[in-house]
Structures are given as structure tokens and as C-alpha cells.
C-alpha positions as CSV (number, residue, x, y, z in Angstrom):
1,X,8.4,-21.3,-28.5
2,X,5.5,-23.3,-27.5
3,X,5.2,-26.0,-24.2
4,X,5.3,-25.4,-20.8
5,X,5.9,-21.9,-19.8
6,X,6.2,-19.9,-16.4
7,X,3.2,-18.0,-15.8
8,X,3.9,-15.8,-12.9
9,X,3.3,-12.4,-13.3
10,X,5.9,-9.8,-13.2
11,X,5.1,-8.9,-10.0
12,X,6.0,-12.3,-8.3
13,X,9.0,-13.1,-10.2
14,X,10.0,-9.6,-8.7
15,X,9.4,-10.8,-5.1
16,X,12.1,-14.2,-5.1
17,X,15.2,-13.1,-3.8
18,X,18.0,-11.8,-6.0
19,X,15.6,-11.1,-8.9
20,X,16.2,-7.3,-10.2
21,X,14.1,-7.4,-13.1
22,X,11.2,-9.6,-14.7
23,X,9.8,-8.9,-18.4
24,X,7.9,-10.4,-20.7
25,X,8.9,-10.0,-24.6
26,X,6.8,-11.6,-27.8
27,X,8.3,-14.8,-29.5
28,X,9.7,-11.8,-31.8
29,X,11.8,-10.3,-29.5
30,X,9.5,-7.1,-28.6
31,X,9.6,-6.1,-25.0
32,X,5.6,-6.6,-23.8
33,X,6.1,-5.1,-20.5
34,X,8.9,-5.1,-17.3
35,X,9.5,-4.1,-14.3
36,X,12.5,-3.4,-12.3
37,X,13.8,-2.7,-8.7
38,X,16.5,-1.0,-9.9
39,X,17.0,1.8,-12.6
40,X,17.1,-0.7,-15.3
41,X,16.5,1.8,-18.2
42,X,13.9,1.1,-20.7
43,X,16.0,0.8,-23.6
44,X,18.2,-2.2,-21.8
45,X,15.2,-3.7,-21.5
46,X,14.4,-3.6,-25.0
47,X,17.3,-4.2,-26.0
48,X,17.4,-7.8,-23.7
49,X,14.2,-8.7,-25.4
50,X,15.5,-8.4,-29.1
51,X,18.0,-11.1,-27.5
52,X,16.0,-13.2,-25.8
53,X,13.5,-13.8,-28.9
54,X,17.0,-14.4,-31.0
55,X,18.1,-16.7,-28.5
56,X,14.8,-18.4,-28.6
57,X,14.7,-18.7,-32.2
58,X,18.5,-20.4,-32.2
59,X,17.3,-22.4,-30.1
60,X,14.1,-23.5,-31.6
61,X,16.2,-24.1,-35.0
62,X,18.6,-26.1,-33.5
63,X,16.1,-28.2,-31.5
64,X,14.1,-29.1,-35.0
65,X,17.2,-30.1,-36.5
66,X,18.6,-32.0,-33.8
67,X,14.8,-34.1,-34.2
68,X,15.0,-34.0,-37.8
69,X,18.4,-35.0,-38.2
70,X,19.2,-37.3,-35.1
71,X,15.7,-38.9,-33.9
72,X,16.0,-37.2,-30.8
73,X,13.2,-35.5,-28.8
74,X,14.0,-31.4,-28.6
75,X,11.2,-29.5,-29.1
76,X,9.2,-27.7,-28.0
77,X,11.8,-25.4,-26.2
78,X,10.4,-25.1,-22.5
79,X,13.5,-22.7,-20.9
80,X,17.3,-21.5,-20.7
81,X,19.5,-19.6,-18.6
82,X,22.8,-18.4,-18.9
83,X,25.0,-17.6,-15.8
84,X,28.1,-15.3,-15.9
85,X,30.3,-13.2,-13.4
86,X,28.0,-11.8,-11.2
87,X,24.4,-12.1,-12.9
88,X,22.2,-15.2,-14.4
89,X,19.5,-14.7,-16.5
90,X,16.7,-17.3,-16.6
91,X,14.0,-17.3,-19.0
92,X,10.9,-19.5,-19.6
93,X,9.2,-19.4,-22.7
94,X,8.9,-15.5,-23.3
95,X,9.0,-14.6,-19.4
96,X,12.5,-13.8,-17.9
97,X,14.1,-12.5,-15.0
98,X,17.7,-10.7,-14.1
99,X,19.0,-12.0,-11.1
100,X,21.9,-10.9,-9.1
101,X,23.5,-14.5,-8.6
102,X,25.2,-14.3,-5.0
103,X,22.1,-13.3,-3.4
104,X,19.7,-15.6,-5.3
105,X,18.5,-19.0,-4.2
106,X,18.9,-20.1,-8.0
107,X,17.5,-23.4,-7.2
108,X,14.0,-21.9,-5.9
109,X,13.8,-19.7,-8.8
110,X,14.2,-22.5,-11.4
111,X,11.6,-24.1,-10.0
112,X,9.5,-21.1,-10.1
113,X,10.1,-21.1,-13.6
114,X,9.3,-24.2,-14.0
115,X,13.3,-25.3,-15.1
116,X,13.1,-28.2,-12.8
């Protein structure tokens, strides 16, 4: 994944409402370092990295082929989120945070991250 990117640190992703947990993982899926306010165990951590490089790299394959195949402009990947019951997860590039949804202001943090 390569193109614009958030680059706060962990720290101040930690501070916008809502946020539990930041991390960083390598394009591979290998968490590179988190921090949470909860008890977020290392292991779930890990285990969301390994998810968020996969997701990446589905991503990244369907961009290229979407400009191969259909002309259309798709890559580089810049961000994605996904948003379900009571948690969204947003990540830019290979920075992401857990957020608890109803006490987020989601639109802030997208533009921390650079979504919008």
C-alpha cells in the first residue's frame, strides 16, 4: 500500500474520542507496535494485524485489476473502514484504530486519518 497515509502517532490517535486502540502493522500483516486503553490483549492485536495486511492486499489486487481491466483510476489504496454493531475500525495505509462507534465523533476521526 503506497499514497497518502495518516501519520499520527499512536499516541494521538489514542487521544480522539471513542478510540480504544491504535497500532501500526507492516504491509505483511505483522503487528509493529499498539497501544490500548483497555486490556486489549497482545495476541488480538496480532491477530487484527494479520487481517489488516490481508485486507490490504485484497484490496490492493482488486484496485490493480479494476485499472487494468476497466480504465479506471484505483490505486494506490489510501484507507478503509469497516463499521459493525457496536465498533468501527478505520485504517489508513498501515496505521489503524478500534473505535467504540457510539461515543466516537467518526467524522473527526476520518479526517484525522486523512479519509476525507
Amino acid at each position: 500500500m503506497i499514497g497518502k497515509e495518516c501519520n499520527l502517532s499512536i499516541d494521538e490517535l489514542l487521544e480522539f474520542e471513542g478510540v480504544i486502540a491504535a497500532g501500526i502493522f507492516s504491509p505483511e500483516g505483522k503487528l509493529v507496535n499498539y497501544k490500548s486503553k483497555t486490556d486489549m490483549p497482545e495476541d488480538m492485536a496480532e491477530m487484527t494485524a494479520k487481517f489488516c495486511g490481508t485486507v490490504n492486499m485484497t484490496f490492493d489486487a482488486l484496485a490493480t485489476a479494476y485499472t487494468k481491466l476497466y480504465n479506471m483510476s484505483w490505486v494506490p489504496q489510501h484507507n478503509w473502514m469497516y463499521s459493525g454493531g457496536e465498533w468501527t475500525v478505520v485504517i489508513s495505509g498501515t496505521r489503524g484504530v478500534f473505535v467504540e462507534s457510539s461515543k466516537a465523533d467518526i467524522q473527526k476521526l476520518l479526517v484525522a486519518l486523512g479519509v476525507c
